[in-house]
ROLOLO-783969 format. One line per 2 residues: their letters; for each residue x, y, z of C-alpha. Coordinates in nm, 2 decimals, padded with zeros to 4 digits, m for minus. Example, Ala and Ser with C-alpha at 12.3 -4.5 7.8 and 13.67 -1.06 7.14 Angstrom:
BEGIN
as) 01.23,m00.45,00.78 ~ 01.37,m00.11,00.71
//
This chain:
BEGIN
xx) 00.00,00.00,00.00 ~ 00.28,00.23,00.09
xx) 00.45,00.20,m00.24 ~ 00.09,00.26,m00.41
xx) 00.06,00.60,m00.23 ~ 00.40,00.71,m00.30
xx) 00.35,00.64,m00.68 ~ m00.06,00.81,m00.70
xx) 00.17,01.08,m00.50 ~ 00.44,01.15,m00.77
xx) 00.18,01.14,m01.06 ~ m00.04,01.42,m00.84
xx) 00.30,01.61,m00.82 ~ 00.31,01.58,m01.18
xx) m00.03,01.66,m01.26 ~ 00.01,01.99,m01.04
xx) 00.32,02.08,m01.20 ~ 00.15,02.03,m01.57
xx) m00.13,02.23,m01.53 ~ 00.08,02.49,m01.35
xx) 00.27,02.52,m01.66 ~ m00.04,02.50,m01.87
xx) m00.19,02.82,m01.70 ~ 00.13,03.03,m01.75
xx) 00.13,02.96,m02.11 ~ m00.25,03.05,m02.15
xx) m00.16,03.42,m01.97 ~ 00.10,03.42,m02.20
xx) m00.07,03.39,m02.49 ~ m00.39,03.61,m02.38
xx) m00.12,03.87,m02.34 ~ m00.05,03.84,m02.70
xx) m00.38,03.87,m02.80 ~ m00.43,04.11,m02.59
xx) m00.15,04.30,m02.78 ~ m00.25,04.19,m03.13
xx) m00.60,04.35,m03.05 ~ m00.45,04.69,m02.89
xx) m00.23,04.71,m03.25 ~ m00.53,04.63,m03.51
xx) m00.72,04.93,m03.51 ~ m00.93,04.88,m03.80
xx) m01.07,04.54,m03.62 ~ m00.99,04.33,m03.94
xx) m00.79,04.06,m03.79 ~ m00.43,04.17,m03.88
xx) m00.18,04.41,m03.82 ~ m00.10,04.63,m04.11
xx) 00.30,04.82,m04.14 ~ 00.09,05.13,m04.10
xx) m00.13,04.98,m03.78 ~ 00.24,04.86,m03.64
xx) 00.41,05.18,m03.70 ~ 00.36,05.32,m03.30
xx) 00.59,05.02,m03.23 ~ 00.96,04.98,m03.34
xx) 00.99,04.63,m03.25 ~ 00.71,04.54,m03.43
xx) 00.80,04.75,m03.72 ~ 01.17,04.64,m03.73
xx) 01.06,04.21,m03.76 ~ 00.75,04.30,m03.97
xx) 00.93,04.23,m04.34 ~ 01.06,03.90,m04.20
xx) 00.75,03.81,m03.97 ~ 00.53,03.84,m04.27
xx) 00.60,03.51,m04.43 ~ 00.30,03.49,m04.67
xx) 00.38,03.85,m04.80 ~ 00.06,03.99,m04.81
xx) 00.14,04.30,m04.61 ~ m00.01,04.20,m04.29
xx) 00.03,04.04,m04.02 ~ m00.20,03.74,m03.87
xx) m00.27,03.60,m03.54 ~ 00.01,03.33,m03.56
xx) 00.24,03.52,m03.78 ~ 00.21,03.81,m03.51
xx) 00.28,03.56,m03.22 ~ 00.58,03.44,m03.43
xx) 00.74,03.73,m03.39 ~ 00.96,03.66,m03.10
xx) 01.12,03.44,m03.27 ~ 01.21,03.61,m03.58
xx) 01.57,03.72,m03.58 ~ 01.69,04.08,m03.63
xx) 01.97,04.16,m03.90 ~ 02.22,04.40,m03.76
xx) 02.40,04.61,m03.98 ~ 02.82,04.47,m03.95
xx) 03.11,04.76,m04.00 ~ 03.15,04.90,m04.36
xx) 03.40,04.71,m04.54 ~ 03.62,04.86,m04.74
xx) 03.55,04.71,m05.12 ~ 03.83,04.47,m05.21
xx) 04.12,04.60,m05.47 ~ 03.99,04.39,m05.71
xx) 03.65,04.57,m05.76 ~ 03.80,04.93,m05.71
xx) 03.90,04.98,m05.33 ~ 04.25,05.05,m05.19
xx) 04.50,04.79,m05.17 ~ 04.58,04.58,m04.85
xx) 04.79,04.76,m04.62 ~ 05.02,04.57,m04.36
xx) 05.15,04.76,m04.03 ~ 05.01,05.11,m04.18
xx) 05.27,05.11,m04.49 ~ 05.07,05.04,m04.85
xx) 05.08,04.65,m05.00 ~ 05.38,04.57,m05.21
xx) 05.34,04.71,m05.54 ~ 05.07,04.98,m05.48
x) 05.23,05.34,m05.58
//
């Protein structure tokens, strides 16, 4: 009996600890509807650019959140956002020699050859 209890015991444990998960997600996803309703103004069901536009972080993963192009955003595509990865601009490379830029210098005195 003892070993019965301990086992209906670790299943309750697990039970709690699903459906405590369970709720977290489902505030976590009524905060993003929340959000999705608060950005579609006109009511259609999507967020437009121009709807988004109050919103940088929006705005900056629209392009590549929009992943049926149709200018908008959808319910899912909108909750996809978070994971849609930002470009950031690198340093400006100088063009290569070969297509017009200076040559390589080495310890601040110009390439062999160059001058």
């Amino acid at each position: 009996m003892k070993g019965a209890t301990a086992c209906g015991m670790k299943r309750l444990a697990a039970l709690c600890i699903a459906l405590t998960a369970g709720g977290s997600l489902a505030q976590s996803q009524s905060a993003t509807d929340k959000y999705f309703d608060e950005l579609d103004l006109n009511g259609d069901g999507y967020v437009s650019i121009a709807e988004a536009a109050g919103n940088a972080e929006v705005v900056k993963r629209f392009d590549r959140g929009d992943k049926n192009r149709d200018g908008k955003l959808s319910r899912k595509e909108f909750a996809n956002l978070k994971n849609v990865k930002v470009r950031v601009a690198g340093k400006k490379k100088e063009p290569s020699a070969a297509v017009g830029g200076s040559a390589a210098k080495k310890n601040g005195k110009p390439a062999a050859g160059s001058q």
